[in-house]
C-alpha positions, 0 to 999 in steps of 0.5 A, spaced: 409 380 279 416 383 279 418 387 286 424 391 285 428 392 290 432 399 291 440 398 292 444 402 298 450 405 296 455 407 303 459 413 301 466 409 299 461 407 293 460 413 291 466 417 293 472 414 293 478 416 287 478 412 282 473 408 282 467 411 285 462 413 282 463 420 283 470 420 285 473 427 289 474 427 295 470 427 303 470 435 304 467 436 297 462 431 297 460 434 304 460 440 301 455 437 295 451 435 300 450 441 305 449 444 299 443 440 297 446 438 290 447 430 293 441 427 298 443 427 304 444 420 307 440 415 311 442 411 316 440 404 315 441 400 322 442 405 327 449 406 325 451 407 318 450 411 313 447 409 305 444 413 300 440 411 295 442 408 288 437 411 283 438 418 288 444 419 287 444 417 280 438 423 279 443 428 283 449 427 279 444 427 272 443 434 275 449 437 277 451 435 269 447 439 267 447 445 271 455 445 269 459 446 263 463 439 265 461 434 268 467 434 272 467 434 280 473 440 280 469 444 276 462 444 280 460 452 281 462 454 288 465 449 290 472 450 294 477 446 298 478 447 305 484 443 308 490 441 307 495 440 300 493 435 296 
């Protein structure tokens, strides 16, 4: 018998420009997640935050779909708070 074993993920693998699987910027992805389009995270030895591969790959399928472009700048109602970028 096979066991599959789910891969974690930290937000830097998730986030992080350019190479991350969704790459935007923290406030974003906070926004994201408070929002409830991205799950929220789990903490894995009391002290680091992870989420689940295949969770986050069925939030961004959604988010896609939901939108008219993939592309994180265009996600609806979503806006930048802060400084310049």
């Amino acid at each position: 018998m096979t066991t599959i074993t789910p891969k974690y993920l930290r937000e830097s693998q998730i986030r992080c420009e350019p190479h991350g699987i969704l790459p935007m910027g923290r406030t974003k992805f906070r926004q994201l997640i408070a929002a409830g389009d991205l799950p929220k995270p789990a903490m894995l030895l009391g002290k680091c935050n992870y989420w689940l591969e295949a969770d986050v790959l069925e939030a961004i399928e959604l988010l896609a779909a939901s939108s008219t472009s993939a592309r994180p700048e265009n996600f609806a109602g979503l806006k930048h708070v802060g400084g310049p970028r």
